[in-house]
C-alpha positions as CSV (number, residue, x, y, z in Angstrom):
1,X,26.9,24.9,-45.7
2,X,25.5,27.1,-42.7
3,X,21.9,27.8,-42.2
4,X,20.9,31.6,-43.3
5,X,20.3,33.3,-40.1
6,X,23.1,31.6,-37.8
7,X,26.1,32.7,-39.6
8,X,29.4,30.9,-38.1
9,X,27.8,28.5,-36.3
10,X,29.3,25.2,-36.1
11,X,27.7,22.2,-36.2
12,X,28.3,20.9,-32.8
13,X,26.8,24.6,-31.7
14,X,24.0,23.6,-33.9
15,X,23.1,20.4,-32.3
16,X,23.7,22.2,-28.5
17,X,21.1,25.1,-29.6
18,X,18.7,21.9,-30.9
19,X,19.0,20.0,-28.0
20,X,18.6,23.3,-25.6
21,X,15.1,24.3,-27.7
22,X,14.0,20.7,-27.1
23,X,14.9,20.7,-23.6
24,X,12.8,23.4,-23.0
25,X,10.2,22.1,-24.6
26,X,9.9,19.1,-23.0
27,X,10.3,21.1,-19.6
28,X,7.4,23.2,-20.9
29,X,5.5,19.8,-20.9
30,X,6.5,18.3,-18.1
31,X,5.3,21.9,-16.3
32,X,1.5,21.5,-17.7
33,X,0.8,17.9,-17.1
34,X,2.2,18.3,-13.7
35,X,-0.1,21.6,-13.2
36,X,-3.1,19.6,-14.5
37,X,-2.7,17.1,-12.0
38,X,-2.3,18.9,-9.0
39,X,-5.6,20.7,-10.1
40,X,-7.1,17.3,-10.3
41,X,-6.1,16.2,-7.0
42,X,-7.2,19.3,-5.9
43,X,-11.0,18.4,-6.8
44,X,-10.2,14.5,-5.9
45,X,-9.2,15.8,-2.3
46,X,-12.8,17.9,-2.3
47,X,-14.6,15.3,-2.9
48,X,-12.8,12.7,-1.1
49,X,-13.5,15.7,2.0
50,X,-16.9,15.8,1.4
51,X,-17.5,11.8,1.2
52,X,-15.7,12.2,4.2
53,X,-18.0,14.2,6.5
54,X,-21.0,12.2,5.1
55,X,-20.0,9.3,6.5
56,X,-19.2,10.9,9.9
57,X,-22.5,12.3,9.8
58,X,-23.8,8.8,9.0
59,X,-21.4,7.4,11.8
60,X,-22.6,9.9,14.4
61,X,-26.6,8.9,13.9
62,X,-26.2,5.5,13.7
63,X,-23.6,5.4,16.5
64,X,-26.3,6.6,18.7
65,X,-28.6,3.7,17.9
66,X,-25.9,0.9,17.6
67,X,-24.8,2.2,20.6
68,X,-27.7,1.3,22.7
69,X,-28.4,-1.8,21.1
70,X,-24.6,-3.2,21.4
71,X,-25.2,-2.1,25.9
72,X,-28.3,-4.3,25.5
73,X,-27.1,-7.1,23.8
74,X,-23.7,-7.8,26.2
75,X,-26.2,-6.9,29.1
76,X,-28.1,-10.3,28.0
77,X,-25.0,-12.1,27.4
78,X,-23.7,-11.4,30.7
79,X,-26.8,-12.0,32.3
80,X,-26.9,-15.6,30.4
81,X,-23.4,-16.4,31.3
82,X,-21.9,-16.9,28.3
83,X,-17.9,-16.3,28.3
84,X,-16.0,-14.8,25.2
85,X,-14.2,-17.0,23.0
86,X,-10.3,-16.8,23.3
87,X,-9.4,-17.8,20.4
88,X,-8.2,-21.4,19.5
89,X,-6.3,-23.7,22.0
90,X,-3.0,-24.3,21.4
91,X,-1.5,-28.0,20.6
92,X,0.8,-29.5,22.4
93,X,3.0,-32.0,21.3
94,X,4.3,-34.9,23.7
95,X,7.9,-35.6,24.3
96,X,8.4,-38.9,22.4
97,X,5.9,-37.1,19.3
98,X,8.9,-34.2,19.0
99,X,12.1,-36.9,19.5
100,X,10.3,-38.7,16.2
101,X,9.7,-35.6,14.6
102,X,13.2,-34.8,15.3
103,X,14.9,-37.6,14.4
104,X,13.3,-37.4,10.9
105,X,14.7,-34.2,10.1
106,X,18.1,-35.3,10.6
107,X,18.0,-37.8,8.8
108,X,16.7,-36.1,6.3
109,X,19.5,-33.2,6.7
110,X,22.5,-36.3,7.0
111,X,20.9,-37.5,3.1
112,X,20.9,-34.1,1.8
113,X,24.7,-34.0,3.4
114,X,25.3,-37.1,1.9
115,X,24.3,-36.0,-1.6
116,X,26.1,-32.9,-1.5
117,X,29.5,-35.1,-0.2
């Protein structure tokens, strides 16, 4: 039996119509969150600014200070002698140590071989 108010309609049209009033809405929703969170990361994006150019201006006056104190204290290192660490030496390995080294791994490698034979 047809609805009162859509005469002729079939039910295939019916469910089309459904679907198309549902689509919309669902677009309708999609539309407001996404409106809501631009307008949040709007006021994220002020603040985060304004946190921002604190810190700079916290940067600025104590780059002033650290500034003079970091010229005094490699003036005394200098002046003491001391040299910069390079980092850690590298090992090195003797001939015979990598021959053993190598030797284990292939016979390691020829068992694996083995099993898989």
């Amino acid at each position: 039996m047809a609805k009162r108010g859509r005469p002729g309609k079939t039910a295939a049209e019916r469910k089309i119509v459904d679907y198309a009033e549902n689509l919309g809405h669902f677009l309708g929703s999609v539309r407001a969150k996404v409106s809501s969170w631009n307008s949040e990361r709007q006021q994220l994006v002020k603040h985060l600014s304004a946190l921002v150019s604190d810190a700079q201006g916290l940067l600025t006056e104590l780059g002033h200070e650290a500034a003079g104190a970091g010229r005094r204290a490699h003036r005394a290192a200098v002046s003491a002698g001391e040299k910069r660490a390079r980092g850690r030496k590298r090992r090195r390995m003797s001939a015979a140590a990598r021959a053993k080294i190598s030797a284990a791994q292939k016979r390691r490698w020829a068992k694996v071989k083995a099993q898989r034979a």
